[in-house]
C-alpha positions in Angstrom: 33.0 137.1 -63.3 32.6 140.5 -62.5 29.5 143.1 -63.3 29.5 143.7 -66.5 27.7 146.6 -68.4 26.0 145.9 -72.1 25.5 148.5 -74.1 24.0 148.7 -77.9 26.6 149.6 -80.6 26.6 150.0 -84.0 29.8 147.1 -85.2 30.5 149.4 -88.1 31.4 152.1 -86.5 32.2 151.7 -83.1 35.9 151.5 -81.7 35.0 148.7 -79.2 33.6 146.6 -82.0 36.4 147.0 -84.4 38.9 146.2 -81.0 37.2 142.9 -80.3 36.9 141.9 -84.0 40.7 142.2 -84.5 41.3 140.4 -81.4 42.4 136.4 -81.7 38.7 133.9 -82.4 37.2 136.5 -84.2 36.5 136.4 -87.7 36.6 138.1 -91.3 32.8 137.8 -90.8 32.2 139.7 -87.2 35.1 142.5 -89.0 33.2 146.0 -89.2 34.3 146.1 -93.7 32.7 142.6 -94.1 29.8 143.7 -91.6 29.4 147.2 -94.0 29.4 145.8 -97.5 26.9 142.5 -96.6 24.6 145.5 -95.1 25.3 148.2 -97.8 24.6 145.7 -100.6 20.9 144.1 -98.8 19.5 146.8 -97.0 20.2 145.9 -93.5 20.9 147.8 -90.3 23.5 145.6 -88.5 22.7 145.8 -84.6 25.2 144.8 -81.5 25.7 144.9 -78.2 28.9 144.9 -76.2 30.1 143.7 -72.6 31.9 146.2 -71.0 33.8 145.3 -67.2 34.0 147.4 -64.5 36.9 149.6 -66.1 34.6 150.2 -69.0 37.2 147.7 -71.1 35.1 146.0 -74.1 35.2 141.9 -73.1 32.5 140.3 -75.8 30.3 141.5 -78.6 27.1 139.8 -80.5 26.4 141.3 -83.8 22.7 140.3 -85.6 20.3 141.7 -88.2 16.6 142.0 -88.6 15.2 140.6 -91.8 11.8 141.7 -92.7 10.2 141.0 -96.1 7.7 139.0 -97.6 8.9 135.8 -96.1 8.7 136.8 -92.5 10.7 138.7 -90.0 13.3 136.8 -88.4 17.0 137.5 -86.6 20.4 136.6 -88.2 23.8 136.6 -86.6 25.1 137.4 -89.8 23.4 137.0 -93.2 25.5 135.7 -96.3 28.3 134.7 -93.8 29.8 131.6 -93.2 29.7 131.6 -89.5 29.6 134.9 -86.9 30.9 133.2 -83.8 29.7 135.6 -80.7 33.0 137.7 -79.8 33.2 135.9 -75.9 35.0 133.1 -74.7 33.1 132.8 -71.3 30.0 132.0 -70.9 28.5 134.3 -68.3 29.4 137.0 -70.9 27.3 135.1 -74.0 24.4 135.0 -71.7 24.5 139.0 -70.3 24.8 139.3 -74.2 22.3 137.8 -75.2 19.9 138.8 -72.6 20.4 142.3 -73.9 19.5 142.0 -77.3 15.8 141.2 -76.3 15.0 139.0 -78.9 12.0 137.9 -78.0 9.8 135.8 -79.8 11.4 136.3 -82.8 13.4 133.4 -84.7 17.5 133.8 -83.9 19.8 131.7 -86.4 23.3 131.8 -86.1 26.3 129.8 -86.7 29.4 129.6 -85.3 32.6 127.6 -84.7 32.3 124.1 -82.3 33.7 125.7 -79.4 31.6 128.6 -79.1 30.5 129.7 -76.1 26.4 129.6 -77.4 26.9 125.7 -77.8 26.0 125.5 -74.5 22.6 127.8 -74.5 20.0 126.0 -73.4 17.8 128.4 -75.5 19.6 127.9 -78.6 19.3 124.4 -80.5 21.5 123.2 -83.2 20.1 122.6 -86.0 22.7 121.5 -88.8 26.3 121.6 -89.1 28.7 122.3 -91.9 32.4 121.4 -92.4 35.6 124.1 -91.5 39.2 123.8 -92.8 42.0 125.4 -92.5 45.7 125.7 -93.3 48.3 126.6 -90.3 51.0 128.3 -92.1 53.5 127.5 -89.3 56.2 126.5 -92.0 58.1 127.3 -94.3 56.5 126.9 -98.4 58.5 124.1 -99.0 57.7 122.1 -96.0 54.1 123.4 -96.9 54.0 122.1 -99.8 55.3 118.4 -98.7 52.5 118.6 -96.2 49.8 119.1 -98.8 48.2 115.8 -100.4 50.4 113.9 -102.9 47.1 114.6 -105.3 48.0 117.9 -104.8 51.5 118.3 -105.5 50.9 116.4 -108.5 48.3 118.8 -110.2 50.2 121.9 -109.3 53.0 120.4 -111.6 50.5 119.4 -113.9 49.0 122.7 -113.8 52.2 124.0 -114.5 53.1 121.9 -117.5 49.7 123.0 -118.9 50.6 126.0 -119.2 48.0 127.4 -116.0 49.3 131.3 -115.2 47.8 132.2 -111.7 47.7 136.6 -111.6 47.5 138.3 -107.9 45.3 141.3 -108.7 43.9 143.8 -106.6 42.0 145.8 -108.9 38.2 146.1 -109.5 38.1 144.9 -112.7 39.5 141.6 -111.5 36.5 141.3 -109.3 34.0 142.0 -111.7 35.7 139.3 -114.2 35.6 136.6 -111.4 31.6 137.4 -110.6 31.3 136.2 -114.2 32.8 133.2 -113.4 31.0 133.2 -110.1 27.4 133.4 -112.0 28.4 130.9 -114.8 29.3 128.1 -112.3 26.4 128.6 -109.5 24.0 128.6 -112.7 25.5 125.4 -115.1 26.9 123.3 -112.4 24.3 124.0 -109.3 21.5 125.4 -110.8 21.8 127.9 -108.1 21.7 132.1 -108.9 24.5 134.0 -107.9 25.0 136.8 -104.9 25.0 140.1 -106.9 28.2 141.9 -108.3 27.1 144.4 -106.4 28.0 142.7 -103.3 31.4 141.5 -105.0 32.2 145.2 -105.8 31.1 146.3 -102.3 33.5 143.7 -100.7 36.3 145.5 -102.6 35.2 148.7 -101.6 35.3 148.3 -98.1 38.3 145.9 -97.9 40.2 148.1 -100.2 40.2 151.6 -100.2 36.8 151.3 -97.2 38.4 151.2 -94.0 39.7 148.2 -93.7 42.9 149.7 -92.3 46.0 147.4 -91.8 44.0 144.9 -90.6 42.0 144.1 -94.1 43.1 143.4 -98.3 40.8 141.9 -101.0 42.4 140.1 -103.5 41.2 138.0 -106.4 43.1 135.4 -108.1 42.8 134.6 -111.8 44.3 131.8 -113.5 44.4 132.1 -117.1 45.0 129.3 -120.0 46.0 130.6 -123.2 45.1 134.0 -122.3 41.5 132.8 -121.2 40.5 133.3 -117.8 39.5 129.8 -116.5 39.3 129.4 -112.8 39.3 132.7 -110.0 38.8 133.2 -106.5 38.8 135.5 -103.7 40.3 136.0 -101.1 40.3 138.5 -98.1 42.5 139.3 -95.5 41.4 140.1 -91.9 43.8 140.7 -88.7 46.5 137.9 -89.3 44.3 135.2 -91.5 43.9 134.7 -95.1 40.6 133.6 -96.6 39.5 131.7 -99.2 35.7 132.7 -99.7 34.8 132.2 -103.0 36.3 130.1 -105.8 35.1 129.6 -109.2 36.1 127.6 -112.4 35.2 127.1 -116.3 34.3 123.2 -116.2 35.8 122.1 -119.6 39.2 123.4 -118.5 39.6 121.3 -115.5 42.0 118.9 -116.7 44.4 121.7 -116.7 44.3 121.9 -112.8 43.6 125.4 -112.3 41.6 125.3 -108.8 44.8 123.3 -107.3 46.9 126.5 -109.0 44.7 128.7 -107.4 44.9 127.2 -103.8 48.5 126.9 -103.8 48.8 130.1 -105.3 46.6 131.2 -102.0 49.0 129.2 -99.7 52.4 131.2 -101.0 50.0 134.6 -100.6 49.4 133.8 -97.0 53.4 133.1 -95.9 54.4 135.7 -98.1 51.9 138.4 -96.5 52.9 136.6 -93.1 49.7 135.8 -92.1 49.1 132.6 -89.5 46.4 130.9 -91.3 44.2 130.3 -94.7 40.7 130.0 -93.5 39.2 127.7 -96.8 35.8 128.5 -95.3 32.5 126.5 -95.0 31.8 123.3 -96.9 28.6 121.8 -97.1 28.5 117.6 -95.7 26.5 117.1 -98.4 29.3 118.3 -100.9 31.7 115.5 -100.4 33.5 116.5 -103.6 34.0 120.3 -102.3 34.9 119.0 -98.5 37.9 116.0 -100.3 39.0 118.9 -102.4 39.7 121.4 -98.8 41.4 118.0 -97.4 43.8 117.8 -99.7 45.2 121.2 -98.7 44.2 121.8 -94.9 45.3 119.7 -91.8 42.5 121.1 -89.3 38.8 120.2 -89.9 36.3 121.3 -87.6 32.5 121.4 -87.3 30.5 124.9 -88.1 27.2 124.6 -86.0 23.9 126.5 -87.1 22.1 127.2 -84.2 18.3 128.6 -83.5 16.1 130.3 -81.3 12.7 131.3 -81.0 10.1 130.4 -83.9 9.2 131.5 -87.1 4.9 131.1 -88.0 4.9 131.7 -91.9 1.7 132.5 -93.3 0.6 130.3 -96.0 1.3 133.4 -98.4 4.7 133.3 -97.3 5.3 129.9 -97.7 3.3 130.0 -101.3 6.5 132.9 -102.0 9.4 130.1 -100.8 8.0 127.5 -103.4 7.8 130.2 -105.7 10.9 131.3 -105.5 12.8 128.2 -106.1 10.9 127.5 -108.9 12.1 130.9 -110.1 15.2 129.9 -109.3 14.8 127.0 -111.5 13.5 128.8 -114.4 16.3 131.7 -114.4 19.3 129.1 -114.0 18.0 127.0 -117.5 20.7 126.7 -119.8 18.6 128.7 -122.4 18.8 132.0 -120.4 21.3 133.7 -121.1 23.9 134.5 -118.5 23.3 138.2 -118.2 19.8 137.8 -117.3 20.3 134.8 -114.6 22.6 137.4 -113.4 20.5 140.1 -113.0 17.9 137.9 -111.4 20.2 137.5 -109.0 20.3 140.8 -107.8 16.9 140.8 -107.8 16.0 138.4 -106.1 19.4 136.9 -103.8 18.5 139.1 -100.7 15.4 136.8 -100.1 17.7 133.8 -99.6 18.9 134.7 -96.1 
């Protein structure tokens, strides 16, 4: 390896960033749009620095935050992401990277892909690991659809006999009527609050009309039953990938199939736009419902591994405030509240998740 030069960047707005997040094993999530509206919607200052060779050529990136609030200060490679693999694929380069971003003492989590090249940090430990699928769209749609699950196939028809209308819409209204969605299933089915619509709307705004350039779209699917929107998601292009990153249905409509109309819906987006690949994102292990349902579209499944640095002392107060909030969380997500307001406890009160 030869001498390499680091050198702090800002991954918004630097051309050397933007370079190595289009380039192949990057990510929607290291992209300089998706980078912009997490930080324009939270408050954070995204920091990075960059390994330059001897011809000054940009060869691997590592893009963190700083959290600081009433739970602490602590590092995070990136907040409200599914993974932000480092932008290297030798090791010698994750190390100068890493070296440079003085961390110190302070607590680093990221997550990142199996193969990344910070698996084999001795400073970092893994510490929990999620499920990653993904649809290689190396075919044609109707040898893509044969390769899909039988379970699959079937709903789609049955989706169709239903009556299950899937819309392609790239307008903002489309977003703001799959947050609702968004906020109703989080709340009912996981007692969970929702990320803001503020974050939604930024998403839109930077992969639409932001910046995004030829590289970047935001869509958002609807599928409608009778004229009632019943199921959504959104997806987002980046470089030559498709992905799925959030999906949302009405729970007494199910029978009609609408998530499976959705997917494939997402599937004949992806060859039509010509992109390589639908990334269906991260899955929780201990979702086995959510993982089966990605199985039944994707034939590769790998392993997303969080991994952490340095330490974290919370102060009792701080930990008093963690309790506190999920029993907030409880309280705001009761079926008695009405949606609006667990909502707009969400944008109160989602930044203090990460």
């Amino acid at each position: 390896m030869n001498v390499l030069t680091v050198v702090a960047a800002d991954p918004v707005t630097d051309p050397r960033w933007r370079r190595l997040a289009a380039e192949p094993g990057a990510s929607l999530f290291t992209s300089p749009p998706w980078i912009k509206a997490v930080c324009r919607s939270y408050g954070f200052t995204p920091e990075a620095r960059i390994a330059l060779d001897a011809a000054g050529e940009p060869v691997g990136g590592f893009a963190w935050v700083a959290v600081q609030d009433v739970r602490g200060r602590r590092l995070s490679s990136l907040p409200f992401s599914d993974r932000a693999d480092p932008l290297v694929a030798e090791p010698p380069v994750w190390t100068a990277l890493l070296d440079a971003a003085k961390t110190g003492d302070d607590q680093l989590t990221l997550r990142c892909l199996d193969d990344s090249a910070a698996l084999a940090d001795p400073r970092l430990r893994a510490i929990g690991a999620a499920a990653w699928h993904g649809t290689p769209l190396d075919a044609g749609i109707d040898e893509l659809h044969r390769r899909i699950s039988s379970t699959s196939r079937r709903n789609i028809a049955a989706a169709g006999r239903a009556g299950v209308r899937v819309d392609v819409r790239d307008d903002l209204d489309a977003v703001r009527t799959f947050h609702r969605l968004h906020v109703g299933l989080r709340k009912h089915k996981y007692r969970l609050l929702a990320q803001p619509r503020e974050f939604f709307e930024n998403i839109w705004h930077e992969f639409h009309e932001g910046g995004a350039d030829d590289n970047g779209r935001c869509v958002t699917l609807l599928a409608s039953l009778d004229g009632e929107v019943i199921a959504g998601a959104m997806f987002l292009e980046w470089s030559d990938v498709l992905y799925y990153k959030f999906g949302a249905s009405v729970p007494e409509h199910l029978r009609a199939r609408p998530n499976d109309a959705v997917y494939w819906t997402g599937i004949r987006r992806g060859v039509e736009r010509g992109m390589r690949l639908v990334d269906w994102g991260l899955s929780d292990l201990d979702q086995p419902g959510l993982v089966g349902f990605k199985r039944k579209w994707a034939s590769d499944e790998r392993r997303i591994v969080t991994l952490r640095s340095g330490t974290w002392l919370q102060a009792p107060e701080q930990e008093e405030f963690g309790r506190e909030l999920g029993e907030l969380t409880r309280l705001l997500t009761d079926s008695s509240v009405p949606d609006e307001i667990t909502a707009r406890a969400g944008a109160l009160l989602y930044r203090y998740f990460c």
